[in-house]
C-alpha positions as a Python dict, from the first residue, in 0.01 Angstrom:
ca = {
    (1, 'X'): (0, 0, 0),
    (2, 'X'): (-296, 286, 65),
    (3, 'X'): (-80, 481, 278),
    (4, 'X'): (266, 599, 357),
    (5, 'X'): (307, 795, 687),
    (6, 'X'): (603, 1024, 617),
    (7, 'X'): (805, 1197, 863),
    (8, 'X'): (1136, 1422, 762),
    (9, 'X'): (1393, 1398, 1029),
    (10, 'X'): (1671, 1640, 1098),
    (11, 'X'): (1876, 1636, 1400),
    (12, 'X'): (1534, 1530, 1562),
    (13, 'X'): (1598, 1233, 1788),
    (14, 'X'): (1438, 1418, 2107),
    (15, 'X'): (1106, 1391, 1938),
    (16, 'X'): (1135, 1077, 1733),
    (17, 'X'): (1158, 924, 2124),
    (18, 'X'): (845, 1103, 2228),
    (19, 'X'): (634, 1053, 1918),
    (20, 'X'): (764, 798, 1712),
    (21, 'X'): (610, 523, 1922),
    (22, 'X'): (238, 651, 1877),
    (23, 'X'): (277, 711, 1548),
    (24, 'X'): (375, 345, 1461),
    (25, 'X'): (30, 203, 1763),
    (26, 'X'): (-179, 420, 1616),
    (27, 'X'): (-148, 441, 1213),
    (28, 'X'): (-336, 87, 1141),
    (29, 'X'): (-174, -100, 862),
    (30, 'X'): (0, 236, 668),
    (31, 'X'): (325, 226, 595),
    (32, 'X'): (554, 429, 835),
    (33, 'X'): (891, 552, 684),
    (34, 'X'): (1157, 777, 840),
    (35, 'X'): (1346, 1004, 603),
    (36, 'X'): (1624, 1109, 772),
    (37, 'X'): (1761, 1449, 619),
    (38, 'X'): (2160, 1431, 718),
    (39, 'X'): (2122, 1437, 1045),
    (40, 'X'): (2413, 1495, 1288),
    (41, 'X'): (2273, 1378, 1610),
    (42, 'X'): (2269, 989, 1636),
    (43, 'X'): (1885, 967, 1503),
    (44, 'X'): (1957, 696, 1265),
    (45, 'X'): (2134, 476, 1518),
    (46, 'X'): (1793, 507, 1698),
    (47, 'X'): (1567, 423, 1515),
    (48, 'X'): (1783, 111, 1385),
    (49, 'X'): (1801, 21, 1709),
    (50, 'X'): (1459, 102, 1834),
    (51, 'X'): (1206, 95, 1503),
    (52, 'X'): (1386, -181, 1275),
    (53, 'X'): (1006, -217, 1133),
    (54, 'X'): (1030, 95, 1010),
    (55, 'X'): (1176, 186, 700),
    (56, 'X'): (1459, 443, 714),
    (57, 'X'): (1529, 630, 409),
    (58, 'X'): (1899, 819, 432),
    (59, 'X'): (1940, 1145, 226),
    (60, 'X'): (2269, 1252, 244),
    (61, 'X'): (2219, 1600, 333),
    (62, 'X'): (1946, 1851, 419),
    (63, 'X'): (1759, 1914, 157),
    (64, 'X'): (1558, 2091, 363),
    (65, 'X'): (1157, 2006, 407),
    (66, 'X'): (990, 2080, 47),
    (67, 'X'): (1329, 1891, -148),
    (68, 'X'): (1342, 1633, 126),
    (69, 'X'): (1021, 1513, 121),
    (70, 'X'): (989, 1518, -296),
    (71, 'X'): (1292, 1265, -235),
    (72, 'X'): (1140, 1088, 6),
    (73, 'X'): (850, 1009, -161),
    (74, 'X'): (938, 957, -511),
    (75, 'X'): (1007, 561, -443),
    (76, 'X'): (741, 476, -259),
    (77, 'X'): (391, 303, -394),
    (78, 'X'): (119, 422, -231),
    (79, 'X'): (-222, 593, -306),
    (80, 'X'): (-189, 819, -37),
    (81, 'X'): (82, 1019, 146),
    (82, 'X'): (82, 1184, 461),
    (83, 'X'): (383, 1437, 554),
    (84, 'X'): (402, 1447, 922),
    (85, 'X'): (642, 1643, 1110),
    (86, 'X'): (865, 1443, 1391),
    (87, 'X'): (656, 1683, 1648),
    (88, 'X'): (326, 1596, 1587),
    (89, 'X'): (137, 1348, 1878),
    (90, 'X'): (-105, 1173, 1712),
    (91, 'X'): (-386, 1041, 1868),
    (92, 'X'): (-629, 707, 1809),
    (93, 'X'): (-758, 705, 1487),
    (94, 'X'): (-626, 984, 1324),
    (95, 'X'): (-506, 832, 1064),
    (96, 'X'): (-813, 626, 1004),
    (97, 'X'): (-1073, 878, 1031),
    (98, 'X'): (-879, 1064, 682),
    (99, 'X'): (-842, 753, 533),
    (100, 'X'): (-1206, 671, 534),
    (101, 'X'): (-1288, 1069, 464),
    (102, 'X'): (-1084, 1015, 152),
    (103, 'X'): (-1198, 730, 58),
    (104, 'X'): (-1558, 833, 33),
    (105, 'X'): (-1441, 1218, -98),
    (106, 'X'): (-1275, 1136, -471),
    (107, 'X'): (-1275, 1473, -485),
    (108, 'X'): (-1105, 1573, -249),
    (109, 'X'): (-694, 1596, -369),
    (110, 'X'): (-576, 1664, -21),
    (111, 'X'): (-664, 1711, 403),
    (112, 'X'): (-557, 1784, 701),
    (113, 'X'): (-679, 1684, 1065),
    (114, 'X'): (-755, 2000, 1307),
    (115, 'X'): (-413, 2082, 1425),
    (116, 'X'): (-401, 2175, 1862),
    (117, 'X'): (-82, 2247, 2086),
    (118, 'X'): (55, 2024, 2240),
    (119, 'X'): (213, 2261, 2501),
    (120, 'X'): (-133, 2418, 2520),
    (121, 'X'): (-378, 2196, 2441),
    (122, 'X'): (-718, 2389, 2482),
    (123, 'X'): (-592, 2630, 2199),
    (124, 'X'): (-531, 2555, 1820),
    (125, 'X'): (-137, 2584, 1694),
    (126, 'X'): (-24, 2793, 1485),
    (127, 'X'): (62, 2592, 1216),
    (128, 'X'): (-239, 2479, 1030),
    (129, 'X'): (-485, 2522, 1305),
    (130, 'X'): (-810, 2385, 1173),
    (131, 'X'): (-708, 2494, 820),
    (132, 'X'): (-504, 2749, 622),
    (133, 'X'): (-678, 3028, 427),
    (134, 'X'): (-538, 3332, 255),
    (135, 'X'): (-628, 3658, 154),
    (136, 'X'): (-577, 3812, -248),
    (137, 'X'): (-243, 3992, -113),
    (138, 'X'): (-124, 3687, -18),
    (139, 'X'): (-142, 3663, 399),
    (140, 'X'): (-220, 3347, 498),
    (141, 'X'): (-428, 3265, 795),
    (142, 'X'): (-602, 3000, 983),
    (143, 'X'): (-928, 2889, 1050),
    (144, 'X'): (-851, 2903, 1486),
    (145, 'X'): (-547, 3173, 1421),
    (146, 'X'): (-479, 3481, 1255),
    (147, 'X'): (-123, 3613, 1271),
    (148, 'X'): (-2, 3549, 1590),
    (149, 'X'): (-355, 3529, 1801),
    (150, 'X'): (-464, 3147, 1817),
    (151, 'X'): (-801, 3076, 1933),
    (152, 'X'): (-924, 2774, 2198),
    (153, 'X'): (-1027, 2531, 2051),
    (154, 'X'): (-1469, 2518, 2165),
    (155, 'X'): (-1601, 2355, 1883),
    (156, 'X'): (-1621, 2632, 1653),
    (157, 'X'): (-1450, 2497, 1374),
    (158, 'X'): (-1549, 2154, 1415),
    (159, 'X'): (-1710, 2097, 1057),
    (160, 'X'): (-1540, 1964, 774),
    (161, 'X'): (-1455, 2272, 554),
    (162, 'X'): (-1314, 2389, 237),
    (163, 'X'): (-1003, 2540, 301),
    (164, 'X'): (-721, 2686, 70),
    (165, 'X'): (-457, 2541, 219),
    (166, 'X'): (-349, 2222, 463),
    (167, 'X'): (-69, 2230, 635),
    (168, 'X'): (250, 2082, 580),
    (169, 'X'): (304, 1983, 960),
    (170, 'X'): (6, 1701, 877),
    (171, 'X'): (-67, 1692, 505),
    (172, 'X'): (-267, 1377, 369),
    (173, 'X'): (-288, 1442, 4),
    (174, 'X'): (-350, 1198, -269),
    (175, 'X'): (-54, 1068, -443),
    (176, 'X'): (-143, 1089, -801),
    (177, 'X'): (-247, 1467, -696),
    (178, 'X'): (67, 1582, -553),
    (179, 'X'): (289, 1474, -834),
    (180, 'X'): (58, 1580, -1120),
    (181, 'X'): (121, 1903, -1015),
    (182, 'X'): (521, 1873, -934),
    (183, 'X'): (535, 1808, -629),
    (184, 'X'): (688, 2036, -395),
    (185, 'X'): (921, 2293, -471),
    (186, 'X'): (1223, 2202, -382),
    (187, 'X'): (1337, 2579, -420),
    (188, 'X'): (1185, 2701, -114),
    (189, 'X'): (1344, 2500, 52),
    (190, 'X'): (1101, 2565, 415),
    (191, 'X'): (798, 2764, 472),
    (192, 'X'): (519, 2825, 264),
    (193, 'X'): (589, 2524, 5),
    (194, 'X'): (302, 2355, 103),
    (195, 'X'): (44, 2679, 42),
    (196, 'X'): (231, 2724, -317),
    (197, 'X'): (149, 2337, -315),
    (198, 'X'): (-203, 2374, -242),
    (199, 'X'): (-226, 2698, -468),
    (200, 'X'): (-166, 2501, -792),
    (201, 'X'): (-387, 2209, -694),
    (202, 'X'): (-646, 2446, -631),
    (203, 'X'): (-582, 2652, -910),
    (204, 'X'): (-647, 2307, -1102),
    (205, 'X'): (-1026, 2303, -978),
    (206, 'X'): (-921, 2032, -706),
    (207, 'X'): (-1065, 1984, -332),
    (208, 'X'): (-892, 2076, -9),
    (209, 'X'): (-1035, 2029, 328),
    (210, 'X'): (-988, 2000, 654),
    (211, 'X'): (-1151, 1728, 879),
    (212, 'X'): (-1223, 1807, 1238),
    (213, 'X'): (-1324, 1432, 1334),
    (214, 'X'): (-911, 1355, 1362),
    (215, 'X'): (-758, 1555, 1606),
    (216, 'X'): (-319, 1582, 1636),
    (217, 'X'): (-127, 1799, 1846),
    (218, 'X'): (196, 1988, 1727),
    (219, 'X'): (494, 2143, 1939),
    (220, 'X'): (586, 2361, 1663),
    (221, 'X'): (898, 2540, 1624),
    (222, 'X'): (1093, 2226, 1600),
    (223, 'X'): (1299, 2310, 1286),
    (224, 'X'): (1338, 2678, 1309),
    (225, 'X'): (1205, 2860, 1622),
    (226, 'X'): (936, 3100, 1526),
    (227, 'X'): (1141, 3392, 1639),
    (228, 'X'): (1451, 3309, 1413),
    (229, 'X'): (1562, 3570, 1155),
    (230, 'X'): (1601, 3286, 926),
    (231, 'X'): (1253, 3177, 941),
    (232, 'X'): (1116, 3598, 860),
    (233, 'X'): (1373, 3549, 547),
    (234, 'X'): (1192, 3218, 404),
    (235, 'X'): (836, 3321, 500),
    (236, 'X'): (843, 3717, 335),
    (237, 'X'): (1112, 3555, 38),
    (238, 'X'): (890, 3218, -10),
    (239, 'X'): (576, 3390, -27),
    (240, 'X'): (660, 3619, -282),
    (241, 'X'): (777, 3347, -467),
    (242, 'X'): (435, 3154, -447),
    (243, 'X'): (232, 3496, -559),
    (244, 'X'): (468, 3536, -888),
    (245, 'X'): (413, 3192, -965),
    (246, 'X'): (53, 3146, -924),
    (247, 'X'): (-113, 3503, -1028),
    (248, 'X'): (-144, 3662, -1345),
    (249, 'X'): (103, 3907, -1394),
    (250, 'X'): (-134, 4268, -1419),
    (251, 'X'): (-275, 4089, -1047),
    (252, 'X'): (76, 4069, -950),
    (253, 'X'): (208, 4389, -1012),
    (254, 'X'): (-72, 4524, -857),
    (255, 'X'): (7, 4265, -495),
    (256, 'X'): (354, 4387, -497),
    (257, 'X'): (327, 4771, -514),
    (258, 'X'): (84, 4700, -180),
    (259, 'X'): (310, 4464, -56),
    (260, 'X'): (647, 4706, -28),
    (261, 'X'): (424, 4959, 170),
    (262, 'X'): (284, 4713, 419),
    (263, 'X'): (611, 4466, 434),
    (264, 'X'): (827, 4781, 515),
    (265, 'X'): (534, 4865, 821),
    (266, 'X'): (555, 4549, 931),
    (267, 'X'): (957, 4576, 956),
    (268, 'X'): (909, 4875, 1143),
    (269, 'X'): (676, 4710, 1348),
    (270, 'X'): (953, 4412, 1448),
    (271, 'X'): (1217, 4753, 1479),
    (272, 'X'): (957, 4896, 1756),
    (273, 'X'): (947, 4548, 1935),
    (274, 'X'): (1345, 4512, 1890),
    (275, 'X'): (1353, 4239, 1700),
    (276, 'X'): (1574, 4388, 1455),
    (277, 'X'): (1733, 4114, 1374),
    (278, 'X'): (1414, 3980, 1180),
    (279, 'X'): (1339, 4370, 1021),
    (280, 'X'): (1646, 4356, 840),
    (281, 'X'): (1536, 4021, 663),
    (282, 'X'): (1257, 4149, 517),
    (283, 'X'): (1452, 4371, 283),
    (284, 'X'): (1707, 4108, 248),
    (285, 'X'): (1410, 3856, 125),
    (286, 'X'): (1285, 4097, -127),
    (287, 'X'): (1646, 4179, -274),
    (288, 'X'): (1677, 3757, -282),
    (289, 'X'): (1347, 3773, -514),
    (290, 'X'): (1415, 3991, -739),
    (291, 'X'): (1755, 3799, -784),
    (292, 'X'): (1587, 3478, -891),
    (293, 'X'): (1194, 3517, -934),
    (294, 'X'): (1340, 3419, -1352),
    (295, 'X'): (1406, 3088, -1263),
    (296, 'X'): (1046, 3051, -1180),
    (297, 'X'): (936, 3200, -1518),
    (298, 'X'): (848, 2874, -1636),
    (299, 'X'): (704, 2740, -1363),
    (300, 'X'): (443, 3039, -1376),
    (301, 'X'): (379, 2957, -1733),
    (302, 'X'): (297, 2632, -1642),
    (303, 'X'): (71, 2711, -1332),
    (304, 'X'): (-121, 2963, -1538),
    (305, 'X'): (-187, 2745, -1865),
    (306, 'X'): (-328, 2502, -1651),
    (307, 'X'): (-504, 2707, -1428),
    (308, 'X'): (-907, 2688, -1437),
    (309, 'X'): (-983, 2883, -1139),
    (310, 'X'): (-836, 3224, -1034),
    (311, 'X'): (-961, 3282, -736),
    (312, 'X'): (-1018, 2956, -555),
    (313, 'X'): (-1223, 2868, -233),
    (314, 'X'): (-1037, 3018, 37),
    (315, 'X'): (-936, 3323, -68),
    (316, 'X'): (-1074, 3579, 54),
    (317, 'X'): (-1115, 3957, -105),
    (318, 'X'): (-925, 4253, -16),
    (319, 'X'): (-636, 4300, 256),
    (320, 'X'): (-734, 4060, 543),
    (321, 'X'): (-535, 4293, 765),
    (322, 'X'): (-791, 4551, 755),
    (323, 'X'): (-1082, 4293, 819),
    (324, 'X'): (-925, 4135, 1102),
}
């Protein structure tokens, strides 16, 4: 099989109805497979009624997105994979315009399509936009979206780029690539897994890019709303997680001491918009890190032995908050 079209399910019948059905007209010959991540709702009686030609993979609880997936994927035989999330409208030929991309791109070790709302769907969304970048400090950004300002979508980002990171809402990455490198980290389990994914591939001298010429359009938010204090905990604790694992540790110590001054402006900026609910998880995500950043001790060893590039394409200088 080339590819295996992967989308992790959780309590997301709703959009299984609304976008399972392109999915399986417009992905060719791939391989389309439902992992189902304990869901409550009555997804799997859907789609064992509805999609019997697709294959339904059960996990018996949520593992949440980076462990679910690894799970997912570990059994199937393919030379490609693409994670797609269960709100993601694809569109004719997606699927076959990064197939042939990555057929002709050796390489490359890993894509993504440009990435537009589909509640707004003259801008870019949020996740992934037309490809993830970051700066040294470790804020990522998009190509069509920085922070929380997303761009319309005229054309401007409409050739096939190196980018730092692809996103994990539509991630076509080479099999061999992704587990060479571990897979994902199951340890995160959401938000950011895919960028500390991308970091060691990239750190490895590999390819990323994103490829305009396929276009898909995301809801977002369909896991964890964007304005859940849950979400500000795995972003600020999963991102320092992916700096102490992928940079040197004089670089680090250096990211962190700038880090506490502009995290703790950046709670005070959610305290002068009242969302304090999300201010107080900032502190709570650091106190988490410095609880367990040792279990990732030999993960960093590993990252840095094999690293051949420290300071990849895509990352960019200096504090990007100053330059934007």
């Amino acid at each position: 099989m080339k590819t295996a079209v992967v989308i992790l399910n959780f309590n997301g019948k709703n959009y299984l109805e609304k976008f399972l059905p392109d999915v399986a007209r417009f992905s060719g010959d791939a391989q389309i497979v439902v992992a189902d991540n304990g869901s409550t709702d009555n997804s799997v009686q859907f789609l064992q009624e509805n999609f019997p030609q697709i294959q339904l993979v059960l996990l018996e609880k949520n593992f949440g997105f980076a462990e679910g997936y690894n799970r997912a994927l570990k059994n199937l035989e393919a030379k490609y994979y693409v994670l797609l999330n269960s709100d993601v409208q694809v569109t004719e030929n997606w699927l076959e315009t990064l197939e042939n991309f990555m057929e002709s791109s050796p390489k490359i070790c890993a894509c993504q399509p440009k990435i537009r709302s589909y509640l707004q769907p003259e801008k870019f969304e949020y996740a992934g936009a037309c490809g993830g970048m970051i700066d040294e400090y470790g804020y990522p950004f998009c190509r069509g979206r920085v922070f929380g300002k997303v761009e319309t979508d005229n054309g401007q980002y409409d050739d096939i780029a190196e980018i730092f990171w692809a996103t994990g809402a539509c991630l076509f990455i080479r099999s061999a690539d992704f587990w060479e490198v571990g897979g994902l980290d199951g340890r995160f389990f959401a938000h950011q897994e895919e960028i500390d994914l991308c970091w060691r591939l990239k750190a490895r001298g590999k390819s990323i890019v994103c490829v305009p010429q396929s276009v898909v359009f995301h809801v977002g938010g369909g896991a964890l709303n964007y304005e859940s204090p849950r979400k500000t905990f795995l972003n600020f604790r999963n991102n320092y997680l992916l700096l102490y694992k992928n940079l040197p540790t004089k670089k680090l110590i250096k990211v962190l001491i700038v880090r506490f001054f502009l995290d703790y402006a950046a709670m005070l900026q959610m305290i002068l918009q009242r969302k304090f609910k999300n201010a107080l998880e900032i502190p709570k995500a650091r106190i988490n890190f410095y609880k367990i950043f040792r279990n990732f001790k030999p993960d960093k060893a590993k990252n840095l032995y094999f690293t051949v590039d420290f300071f990849p394409k895509g990352m960019k200088k200096g504090l990007f908050l100053i330059k934007s």
